[in-house]
Backbone as CSV, one residue per row, in Angstrom:
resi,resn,N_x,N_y,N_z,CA_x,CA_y,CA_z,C_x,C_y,C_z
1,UNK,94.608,93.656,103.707,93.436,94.318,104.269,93.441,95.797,103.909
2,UNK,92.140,96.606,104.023,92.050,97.574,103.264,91.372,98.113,104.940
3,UNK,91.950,99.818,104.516,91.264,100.632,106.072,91.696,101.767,105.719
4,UNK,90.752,102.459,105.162,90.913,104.144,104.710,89.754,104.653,105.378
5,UNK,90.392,105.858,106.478,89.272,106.301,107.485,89.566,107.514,107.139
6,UNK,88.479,108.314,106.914,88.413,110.160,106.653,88.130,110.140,107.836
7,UNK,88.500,111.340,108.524,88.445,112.000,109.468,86.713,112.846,109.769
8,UNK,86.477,113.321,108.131,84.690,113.674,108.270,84.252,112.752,107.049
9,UNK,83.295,112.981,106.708,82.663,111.597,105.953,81.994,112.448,104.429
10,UNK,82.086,113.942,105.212,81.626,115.021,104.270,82.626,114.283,102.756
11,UNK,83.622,114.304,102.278,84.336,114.150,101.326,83.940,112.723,100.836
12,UNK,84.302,112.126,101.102,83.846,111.112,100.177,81.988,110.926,99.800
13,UNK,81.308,111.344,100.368,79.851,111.359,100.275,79.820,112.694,99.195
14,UNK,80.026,113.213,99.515,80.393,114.364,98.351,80.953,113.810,96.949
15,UNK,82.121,113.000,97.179,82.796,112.429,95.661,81.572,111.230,95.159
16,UNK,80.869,110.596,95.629,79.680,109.687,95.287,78.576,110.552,94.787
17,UNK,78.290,111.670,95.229,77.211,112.116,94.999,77.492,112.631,93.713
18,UNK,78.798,113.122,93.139,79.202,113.514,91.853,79.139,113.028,91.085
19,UNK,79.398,111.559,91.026,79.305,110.425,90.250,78.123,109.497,89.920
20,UNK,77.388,109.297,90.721,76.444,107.937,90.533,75.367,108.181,89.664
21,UNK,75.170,109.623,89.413,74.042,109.487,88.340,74.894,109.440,86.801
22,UNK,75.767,109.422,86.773,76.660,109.667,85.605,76.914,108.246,85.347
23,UNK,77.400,106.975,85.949,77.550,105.960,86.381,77.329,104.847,87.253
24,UNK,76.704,103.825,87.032,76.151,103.049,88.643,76.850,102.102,89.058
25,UNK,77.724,101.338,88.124,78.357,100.416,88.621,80.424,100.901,88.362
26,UNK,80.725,100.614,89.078,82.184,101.010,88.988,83.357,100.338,89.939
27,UNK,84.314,99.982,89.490,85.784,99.806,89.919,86.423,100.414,91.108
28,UNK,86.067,100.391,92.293,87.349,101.044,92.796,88.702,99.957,93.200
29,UNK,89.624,100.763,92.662,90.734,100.153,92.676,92.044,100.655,93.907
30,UNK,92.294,100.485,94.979,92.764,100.382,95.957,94.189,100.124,96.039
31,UNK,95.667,100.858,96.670,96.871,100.533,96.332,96.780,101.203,97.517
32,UNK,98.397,100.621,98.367,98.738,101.585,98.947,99.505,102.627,98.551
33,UNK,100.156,102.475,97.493,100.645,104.059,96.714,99.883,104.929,96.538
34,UNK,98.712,104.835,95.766,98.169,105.496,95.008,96.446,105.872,95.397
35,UNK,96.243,105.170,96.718,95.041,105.386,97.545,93.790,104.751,96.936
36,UNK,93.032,105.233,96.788,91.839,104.896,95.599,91.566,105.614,94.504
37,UNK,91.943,104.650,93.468,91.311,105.328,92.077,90.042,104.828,91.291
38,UNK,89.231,105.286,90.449,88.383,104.976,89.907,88.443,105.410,88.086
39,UNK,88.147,104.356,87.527,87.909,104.966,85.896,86.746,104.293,85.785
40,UNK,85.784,105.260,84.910,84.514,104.595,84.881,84.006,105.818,83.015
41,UNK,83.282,104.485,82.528,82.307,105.016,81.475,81.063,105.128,81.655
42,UNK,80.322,106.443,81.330,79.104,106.338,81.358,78.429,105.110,80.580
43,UNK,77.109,104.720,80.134,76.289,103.679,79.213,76.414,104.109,78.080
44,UNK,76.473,105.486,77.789,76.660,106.309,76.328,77.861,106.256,75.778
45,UNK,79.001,105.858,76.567,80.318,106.120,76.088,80.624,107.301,75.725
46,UNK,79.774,108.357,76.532,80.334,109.649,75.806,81.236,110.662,77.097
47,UNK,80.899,110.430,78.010,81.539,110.365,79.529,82.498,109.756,80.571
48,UNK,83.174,110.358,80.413,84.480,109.273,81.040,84.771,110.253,82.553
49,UNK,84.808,108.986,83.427,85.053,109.498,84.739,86.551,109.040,85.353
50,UNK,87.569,109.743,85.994,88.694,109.768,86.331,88.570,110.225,87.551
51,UNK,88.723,109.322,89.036,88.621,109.972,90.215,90.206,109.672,91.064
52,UNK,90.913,110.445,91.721,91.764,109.841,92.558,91.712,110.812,93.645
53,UNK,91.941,109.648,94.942,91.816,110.177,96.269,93.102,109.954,97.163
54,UNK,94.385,110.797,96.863,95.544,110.071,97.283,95.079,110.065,98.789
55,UNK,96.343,109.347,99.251,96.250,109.007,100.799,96.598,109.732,101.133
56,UNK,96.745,111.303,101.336,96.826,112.454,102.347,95.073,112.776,102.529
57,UNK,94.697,112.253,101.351,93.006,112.701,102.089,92.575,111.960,103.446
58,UNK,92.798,110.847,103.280,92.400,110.291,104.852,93.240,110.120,106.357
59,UNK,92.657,109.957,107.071,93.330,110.685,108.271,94.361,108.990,108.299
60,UNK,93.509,107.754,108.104,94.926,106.460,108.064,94.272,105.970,106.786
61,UNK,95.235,105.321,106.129,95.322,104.493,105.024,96.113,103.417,104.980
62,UNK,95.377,102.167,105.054,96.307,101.029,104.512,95.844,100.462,103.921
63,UNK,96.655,99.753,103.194,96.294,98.565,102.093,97.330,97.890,101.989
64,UNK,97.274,96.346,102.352,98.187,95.236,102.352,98.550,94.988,101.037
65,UNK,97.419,94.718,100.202,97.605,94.223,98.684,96.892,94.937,97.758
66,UNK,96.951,95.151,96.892,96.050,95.769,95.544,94.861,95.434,95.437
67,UNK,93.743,95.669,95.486,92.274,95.618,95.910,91.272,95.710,94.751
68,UNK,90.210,95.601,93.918,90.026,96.191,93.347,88.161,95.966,93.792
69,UNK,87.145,96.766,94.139,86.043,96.970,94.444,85.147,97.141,93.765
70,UNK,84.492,96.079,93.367,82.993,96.206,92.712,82.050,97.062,93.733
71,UNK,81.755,98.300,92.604,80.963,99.056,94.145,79.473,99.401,92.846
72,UNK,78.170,99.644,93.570,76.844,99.702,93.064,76.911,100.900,93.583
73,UNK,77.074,102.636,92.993,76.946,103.570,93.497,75.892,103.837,93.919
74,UNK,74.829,103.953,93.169,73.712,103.868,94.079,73.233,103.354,95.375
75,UNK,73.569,101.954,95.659,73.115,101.620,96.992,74.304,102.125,98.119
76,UNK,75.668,101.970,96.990,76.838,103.287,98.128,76.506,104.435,98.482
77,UNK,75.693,105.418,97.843,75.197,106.551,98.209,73.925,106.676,99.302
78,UNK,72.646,105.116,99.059,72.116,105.271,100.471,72.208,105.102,101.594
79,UNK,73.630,104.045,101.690,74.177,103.596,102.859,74.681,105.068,103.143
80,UNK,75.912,105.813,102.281,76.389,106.863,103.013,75.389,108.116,103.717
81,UNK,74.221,108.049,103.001,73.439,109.080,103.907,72.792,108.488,105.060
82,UNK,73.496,107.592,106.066,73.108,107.017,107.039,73.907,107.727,108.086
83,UNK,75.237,108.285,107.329,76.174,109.172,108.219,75.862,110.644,108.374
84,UNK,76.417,111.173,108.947,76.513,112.733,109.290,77.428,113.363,108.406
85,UNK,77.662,114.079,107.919,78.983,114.677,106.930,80.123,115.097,108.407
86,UNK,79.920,115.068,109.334,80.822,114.865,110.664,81.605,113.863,111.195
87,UNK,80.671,112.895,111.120,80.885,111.532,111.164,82.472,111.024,110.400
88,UNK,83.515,110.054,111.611,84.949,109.394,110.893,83.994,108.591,110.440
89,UNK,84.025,108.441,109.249,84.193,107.586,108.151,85.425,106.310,108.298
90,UNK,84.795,105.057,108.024,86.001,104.168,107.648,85.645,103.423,106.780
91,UNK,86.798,102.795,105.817,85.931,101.470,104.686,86.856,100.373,105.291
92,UNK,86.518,99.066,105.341,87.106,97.960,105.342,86.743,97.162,104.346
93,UNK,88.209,96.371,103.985,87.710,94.931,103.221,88.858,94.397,103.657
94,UNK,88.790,93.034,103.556,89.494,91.753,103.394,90.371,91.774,102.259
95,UNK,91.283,90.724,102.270,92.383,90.908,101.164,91.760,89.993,100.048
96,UNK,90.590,89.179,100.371,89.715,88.735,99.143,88.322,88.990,99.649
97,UNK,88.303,90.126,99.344,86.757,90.304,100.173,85.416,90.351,98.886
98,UNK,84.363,90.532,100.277,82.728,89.702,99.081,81.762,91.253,99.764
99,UNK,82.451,91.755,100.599,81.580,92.743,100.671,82.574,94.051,101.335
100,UNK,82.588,94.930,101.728,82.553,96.663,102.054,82.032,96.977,103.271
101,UNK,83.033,96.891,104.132,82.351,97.573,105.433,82.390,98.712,105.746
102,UNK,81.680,99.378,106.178,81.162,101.070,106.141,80.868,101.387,107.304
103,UNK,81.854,102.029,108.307,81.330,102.280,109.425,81.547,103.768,109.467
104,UNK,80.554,104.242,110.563,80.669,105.993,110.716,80.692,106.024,112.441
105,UNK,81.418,106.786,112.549,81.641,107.321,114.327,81.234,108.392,114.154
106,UNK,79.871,108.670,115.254,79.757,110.165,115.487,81.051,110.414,116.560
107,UNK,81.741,111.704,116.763,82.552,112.084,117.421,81.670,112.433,119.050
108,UNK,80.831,113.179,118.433,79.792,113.642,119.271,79.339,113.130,120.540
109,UNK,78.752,111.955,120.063,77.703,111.319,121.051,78.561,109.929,120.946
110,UNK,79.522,109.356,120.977,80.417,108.109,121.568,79.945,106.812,120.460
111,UNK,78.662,107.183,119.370,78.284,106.121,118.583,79.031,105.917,117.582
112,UNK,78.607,104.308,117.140,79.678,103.655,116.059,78.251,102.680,115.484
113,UNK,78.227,103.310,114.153,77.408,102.505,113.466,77.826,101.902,111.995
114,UNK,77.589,100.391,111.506,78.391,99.713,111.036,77.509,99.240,110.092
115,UNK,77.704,99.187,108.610,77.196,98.646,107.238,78.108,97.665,106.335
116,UNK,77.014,97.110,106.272,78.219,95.620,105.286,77.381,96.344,103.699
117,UNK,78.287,96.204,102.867,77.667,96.383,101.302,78.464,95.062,100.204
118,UNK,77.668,94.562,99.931,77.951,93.737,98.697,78.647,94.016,97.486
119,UNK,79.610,93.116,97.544,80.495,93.468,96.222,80.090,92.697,94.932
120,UNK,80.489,93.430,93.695,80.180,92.785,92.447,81.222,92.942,91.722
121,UNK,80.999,91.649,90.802,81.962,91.365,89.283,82.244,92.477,88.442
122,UNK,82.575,92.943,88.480,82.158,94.069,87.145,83.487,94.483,86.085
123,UNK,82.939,93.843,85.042,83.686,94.371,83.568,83.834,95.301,83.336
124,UNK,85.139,95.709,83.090,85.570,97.490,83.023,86.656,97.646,81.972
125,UNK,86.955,98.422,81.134,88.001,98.347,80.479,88.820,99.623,80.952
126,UNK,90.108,99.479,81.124,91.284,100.115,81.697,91.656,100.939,80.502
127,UNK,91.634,102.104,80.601,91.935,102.643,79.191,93.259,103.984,80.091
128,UNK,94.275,104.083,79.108,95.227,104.828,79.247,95.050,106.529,79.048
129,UNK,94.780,107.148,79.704,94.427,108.879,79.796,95.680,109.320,79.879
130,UNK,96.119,110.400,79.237,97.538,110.458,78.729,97.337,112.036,78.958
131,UNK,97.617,113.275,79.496,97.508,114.235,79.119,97.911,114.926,77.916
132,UNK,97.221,115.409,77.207,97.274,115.732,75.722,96.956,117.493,75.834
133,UNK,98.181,118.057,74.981,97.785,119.247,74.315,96.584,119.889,74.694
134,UNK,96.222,120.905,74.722,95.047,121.459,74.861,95.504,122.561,73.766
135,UNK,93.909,123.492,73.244,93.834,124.385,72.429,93.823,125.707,73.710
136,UNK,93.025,125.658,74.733,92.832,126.345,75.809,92.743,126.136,76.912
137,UNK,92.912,126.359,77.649,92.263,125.972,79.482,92.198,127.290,80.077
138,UNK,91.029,127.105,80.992,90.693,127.829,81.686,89.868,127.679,82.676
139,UNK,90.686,128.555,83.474,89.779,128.228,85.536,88.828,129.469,85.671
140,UNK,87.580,128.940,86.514,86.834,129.997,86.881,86.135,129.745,88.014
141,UNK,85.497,130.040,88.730,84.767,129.495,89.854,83.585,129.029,89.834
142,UNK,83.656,127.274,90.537,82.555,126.590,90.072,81.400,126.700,90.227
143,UNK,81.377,127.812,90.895,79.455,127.998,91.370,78.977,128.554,89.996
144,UNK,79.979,129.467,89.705,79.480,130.800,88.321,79.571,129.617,86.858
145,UNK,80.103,128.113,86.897,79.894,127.436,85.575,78.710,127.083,85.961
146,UNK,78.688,125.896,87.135,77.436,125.222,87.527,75.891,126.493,87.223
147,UNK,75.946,127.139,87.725,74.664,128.145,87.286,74.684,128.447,85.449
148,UNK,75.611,128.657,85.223,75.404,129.017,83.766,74.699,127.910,83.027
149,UNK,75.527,126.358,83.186,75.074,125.364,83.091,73.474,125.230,83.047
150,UNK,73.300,125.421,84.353,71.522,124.977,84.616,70.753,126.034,84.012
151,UNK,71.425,127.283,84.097,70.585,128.317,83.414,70.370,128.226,81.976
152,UNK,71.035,127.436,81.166,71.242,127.419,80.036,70.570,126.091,79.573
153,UNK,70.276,125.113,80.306,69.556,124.032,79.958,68.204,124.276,79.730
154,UNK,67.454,125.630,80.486,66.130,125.919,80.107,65.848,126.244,78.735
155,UNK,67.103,126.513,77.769,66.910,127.080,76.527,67.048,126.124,75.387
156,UNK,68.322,124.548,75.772,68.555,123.937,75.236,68.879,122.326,75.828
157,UNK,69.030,121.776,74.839,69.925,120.210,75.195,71.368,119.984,75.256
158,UNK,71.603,121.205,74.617,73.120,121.708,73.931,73.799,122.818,74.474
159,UNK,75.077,123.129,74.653,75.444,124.965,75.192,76.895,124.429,74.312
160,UNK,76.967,125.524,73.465,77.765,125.649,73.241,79.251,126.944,73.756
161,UNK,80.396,126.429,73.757,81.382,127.309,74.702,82.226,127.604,73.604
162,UNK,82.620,128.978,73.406,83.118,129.685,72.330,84.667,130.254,73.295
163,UNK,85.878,130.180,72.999,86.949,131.187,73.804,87.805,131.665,72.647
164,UNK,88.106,133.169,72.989,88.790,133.568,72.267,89.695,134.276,73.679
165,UNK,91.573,134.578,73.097,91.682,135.449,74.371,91.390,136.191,75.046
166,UNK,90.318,137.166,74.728,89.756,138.241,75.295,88.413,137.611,76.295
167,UNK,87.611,136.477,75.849,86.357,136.042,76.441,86.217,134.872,76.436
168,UNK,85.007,134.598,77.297,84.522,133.186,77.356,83.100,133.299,76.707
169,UNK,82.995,132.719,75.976,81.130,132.980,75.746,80.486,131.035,76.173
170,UNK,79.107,130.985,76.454,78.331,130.108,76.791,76.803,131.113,76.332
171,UNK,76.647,129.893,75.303,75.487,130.064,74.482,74.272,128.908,74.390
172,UNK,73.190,128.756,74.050,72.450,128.254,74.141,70.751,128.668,72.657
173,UNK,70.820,128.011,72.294,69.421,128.438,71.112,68.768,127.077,71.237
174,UNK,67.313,127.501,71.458,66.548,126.223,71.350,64.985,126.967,70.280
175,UNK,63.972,126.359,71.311,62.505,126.361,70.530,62.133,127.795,71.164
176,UNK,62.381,127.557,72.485,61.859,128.904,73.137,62.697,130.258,72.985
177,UNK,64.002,130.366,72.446,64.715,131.513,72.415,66.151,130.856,72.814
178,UNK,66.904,131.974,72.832,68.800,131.682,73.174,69.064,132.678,74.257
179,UNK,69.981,132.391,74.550,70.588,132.960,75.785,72.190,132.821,75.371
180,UNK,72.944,133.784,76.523,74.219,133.750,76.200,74.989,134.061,77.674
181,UNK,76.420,134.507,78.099,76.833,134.364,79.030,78.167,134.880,78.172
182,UNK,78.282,136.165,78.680,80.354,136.520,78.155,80.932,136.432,79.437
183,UNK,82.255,135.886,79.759,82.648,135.948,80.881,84.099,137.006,80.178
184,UNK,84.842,137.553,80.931,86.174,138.390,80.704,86.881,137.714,81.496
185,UNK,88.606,137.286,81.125,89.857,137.194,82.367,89.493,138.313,83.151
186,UNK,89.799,137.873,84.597,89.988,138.972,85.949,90.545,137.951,86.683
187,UNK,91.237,138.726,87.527,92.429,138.103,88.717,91.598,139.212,89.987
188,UNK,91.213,138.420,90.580,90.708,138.954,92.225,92.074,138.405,93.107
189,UNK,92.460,139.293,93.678,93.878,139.460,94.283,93.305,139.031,95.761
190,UNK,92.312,139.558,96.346,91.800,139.164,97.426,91.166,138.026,97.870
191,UNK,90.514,137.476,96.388,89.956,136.435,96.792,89.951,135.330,94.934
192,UNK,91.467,134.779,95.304,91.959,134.480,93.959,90.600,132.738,92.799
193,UNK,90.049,132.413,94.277,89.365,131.666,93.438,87.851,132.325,93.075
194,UNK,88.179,133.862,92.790,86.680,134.401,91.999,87.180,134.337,90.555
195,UNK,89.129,134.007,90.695,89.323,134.852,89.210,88.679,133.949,87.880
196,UNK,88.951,134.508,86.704,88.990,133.637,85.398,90.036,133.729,84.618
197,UNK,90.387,133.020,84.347,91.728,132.493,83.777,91.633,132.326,82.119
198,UNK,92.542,132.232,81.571,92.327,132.006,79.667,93.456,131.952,79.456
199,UNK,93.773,130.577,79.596,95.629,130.230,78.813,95.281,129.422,76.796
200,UNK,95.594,130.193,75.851,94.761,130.041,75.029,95.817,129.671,73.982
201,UNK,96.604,128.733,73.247,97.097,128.531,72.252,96.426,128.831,70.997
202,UNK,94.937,128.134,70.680,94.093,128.772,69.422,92.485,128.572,69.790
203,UNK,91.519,129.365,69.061,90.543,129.872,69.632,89.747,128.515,69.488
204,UNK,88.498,128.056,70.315,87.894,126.905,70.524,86.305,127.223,70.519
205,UNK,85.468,126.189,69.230,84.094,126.565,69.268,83.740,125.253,69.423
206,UNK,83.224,124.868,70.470,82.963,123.633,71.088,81.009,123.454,71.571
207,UNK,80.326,122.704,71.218,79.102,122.242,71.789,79.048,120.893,72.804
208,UNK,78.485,121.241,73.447,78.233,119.777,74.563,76.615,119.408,74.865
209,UNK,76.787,118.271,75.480,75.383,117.798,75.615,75.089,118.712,77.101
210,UNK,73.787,119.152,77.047,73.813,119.633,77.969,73.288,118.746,79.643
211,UNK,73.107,117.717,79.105,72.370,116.525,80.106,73.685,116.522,80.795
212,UNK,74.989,116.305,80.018,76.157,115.419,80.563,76.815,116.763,81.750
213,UNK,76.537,118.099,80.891,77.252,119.015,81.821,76.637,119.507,83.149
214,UNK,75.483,119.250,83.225,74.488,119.202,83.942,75.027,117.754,85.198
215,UNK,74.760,116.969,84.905,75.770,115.885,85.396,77.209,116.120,86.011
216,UNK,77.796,117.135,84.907,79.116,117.519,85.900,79.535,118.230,86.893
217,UNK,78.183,119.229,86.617,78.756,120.641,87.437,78.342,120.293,89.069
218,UNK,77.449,118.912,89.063,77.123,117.823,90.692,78.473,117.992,91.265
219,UNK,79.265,117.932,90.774,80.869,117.729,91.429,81.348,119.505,92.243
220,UNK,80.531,120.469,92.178,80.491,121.787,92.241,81.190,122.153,93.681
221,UNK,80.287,120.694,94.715,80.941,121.261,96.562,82.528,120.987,96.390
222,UNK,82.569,120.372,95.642,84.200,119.621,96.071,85.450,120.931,95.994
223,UNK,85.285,121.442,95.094,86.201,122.919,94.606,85.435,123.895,94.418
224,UNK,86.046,125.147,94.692,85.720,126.081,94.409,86.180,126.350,93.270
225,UNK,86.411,125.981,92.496,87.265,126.282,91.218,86.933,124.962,89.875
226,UNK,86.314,125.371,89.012,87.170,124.413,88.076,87.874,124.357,86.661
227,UNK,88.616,123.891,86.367,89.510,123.404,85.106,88.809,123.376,83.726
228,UNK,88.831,123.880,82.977,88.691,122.931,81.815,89.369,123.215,80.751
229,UNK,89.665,121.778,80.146,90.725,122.018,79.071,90.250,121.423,77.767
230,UNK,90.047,122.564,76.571,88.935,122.251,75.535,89.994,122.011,74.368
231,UNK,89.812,121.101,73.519,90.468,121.220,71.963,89.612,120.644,71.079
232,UNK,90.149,121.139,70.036,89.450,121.177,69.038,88.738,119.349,68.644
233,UNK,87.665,119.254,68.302,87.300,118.092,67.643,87.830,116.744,68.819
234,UNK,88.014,116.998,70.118,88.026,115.904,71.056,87.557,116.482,72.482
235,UNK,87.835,115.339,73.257,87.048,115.297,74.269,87.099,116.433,75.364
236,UNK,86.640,117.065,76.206,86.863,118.028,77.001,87.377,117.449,78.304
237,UNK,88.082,118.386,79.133,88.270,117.534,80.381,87.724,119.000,81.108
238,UNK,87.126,118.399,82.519,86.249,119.450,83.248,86.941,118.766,84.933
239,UNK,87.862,119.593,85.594,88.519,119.028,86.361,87.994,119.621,87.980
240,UNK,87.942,118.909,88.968,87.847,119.531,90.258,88.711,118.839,91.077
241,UNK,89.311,119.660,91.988,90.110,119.431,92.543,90.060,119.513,94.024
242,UNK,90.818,117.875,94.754,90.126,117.814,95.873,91.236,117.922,97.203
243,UNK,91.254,118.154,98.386,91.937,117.970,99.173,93.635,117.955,99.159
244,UNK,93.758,116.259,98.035,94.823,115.912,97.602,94.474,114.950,96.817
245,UNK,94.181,114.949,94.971,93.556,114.125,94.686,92.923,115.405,93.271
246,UNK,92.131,114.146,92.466,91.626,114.915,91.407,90.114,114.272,91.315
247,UNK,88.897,115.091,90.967,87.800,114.381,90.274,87.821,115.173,89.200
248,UNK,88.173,114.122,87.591,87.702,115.019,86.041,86.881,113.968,85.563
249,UNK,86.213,114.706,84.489,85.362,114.345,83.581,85.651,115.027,82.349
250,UNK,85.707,114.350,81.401,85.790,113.587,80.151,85.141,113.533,78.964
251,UNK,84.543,114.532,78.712,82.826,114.536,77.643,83.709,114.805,76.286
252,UNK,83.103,113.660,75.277,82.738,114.279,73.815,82.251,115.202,73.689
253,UNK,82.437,116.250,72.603,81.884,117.194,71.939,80.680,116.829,71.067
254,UNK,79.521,117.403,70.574,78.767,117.389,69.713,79.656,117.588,68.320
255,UNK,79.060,117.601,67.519,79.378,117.449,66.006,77.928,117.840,65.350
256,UNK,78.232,118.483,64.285,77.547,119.113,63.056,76.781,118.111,63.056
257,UNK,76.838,116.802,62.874,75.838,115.701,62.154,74.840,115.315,63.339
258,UNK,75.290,116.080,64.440,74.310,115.308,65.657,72.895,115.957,65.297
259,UNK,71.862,115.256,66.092,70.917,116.098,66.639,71.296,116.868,67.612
């Protein structure tokens, strides 16, 4: 039997809301070691989603046997806005279960309200994520990517991210004009997640879709901070970090031959 209860409901409604437009159908896979994990591909194959929620995030966690959850994010996300982001959260299943029980306790007012969700089959391929080398990484605070992001989609489909040790650049050229964005390393001593970071082995000129980053920077409430670790001619990883636990994403780069 499966029984992972958050204490507020805010966090996991938050980790769904990051995901489901990126992905609709997905795996969660359930251990008691390892809490809930998720690997999921976008339809494009150009997006790869990596979620884990160890078991210090929830206030109890059990799991009898290894679980694995056909979940429809979408209809998971309208059930969860039935809760309060206040609201204990709990999930149940059975040790061969056909559906997802979803209950929320207001603390508040003594109520307990209870959702069954339907489980599905779903074909997934398990692929091995290995941490690999990076050319650079660098942390900055996620409000200041997420805005650059959206600000930069008015110009293009594309933003390309340029680092050298001294800067960050985020660029953009379309029909209507270009835009740009230099960021500098700074360490705020007072308030360390304003800083920007640049751990840089060799310099990185990277383009992305801008639909997909747009898509990522949704993950923005979870951290104040995020990761990313760029190399040359492969995939990016764009990391946020949760409680106890990781949500990254995974994007291909554009290439010369694209549109």
């Amino acid at each position: 039997m499966l029984e992972a209860q958050f204490e507020d409901a805010s966090l996991f409604k938050k980790v769904i809301d990051s995901i489901k437009d990126s992905v609709k159908l997905c795996n969660f896979t359930c251990s008691q070691s390892d809490g809930i994990v998720v690997q999921a591909i976008d339809d494009s194959r150009v997006l790869l989603i990596a979620l884990k929620i160890d078991n210090d995030c929830f206030q109890d966690f059990r799991c009898d046997k290894n679980l694995v959850l056909g979940l429809d994010l979408e209809s998971l996300g309208k059930i969860l806005k039935q809760g309060n982001n206040d609201d204990r959260l709990t999930l149940l299943a059975e040790d061969s279960p056909d559906n997802l029980t979803i209950n929320f306790e207001d603390k508040n007012k003594d109520r307990i309200s209870e959702f069954n969700l339907k489980l599905m089959d779903i074909d997934s391929d398990s692929l091995s994520i290995e941490d690999m080398d990076n050319d650079c990484s660098i942390t900055m605070p996620s409000n200041d990517f997420a805005k650059i992001v959206r600000d930069m989609k008015i110009l293009s489909e594309s933003l390309q991210i340029i680092v050298t040790k001294d800067s960050i650049k985020f660029g953009a050229e379309g029909s209507i004009g270009a835009g740009k964005v230099i960021l500098k390393p700074q360490t705020n001593i007072d308030k360390p997640e304003e800083s920007v970071k640049i751990n840089l082995n060799s310099p990185v000129n990277l383009t992305f879709g801008a639909k997909y980053l747009n898509d990522i920077v949704k993950a923005t409430t979870l951290s104040n901070t995020v990761t990313i670790k760029l190399t040359d001619k492969a995939p990016a990883l764009f990391e946020y970090s949760l409680p106890s636990g990781y949500l990254r994403f995974y994007l291909a780069p554009k290439f010369d031959d694209e549109e």
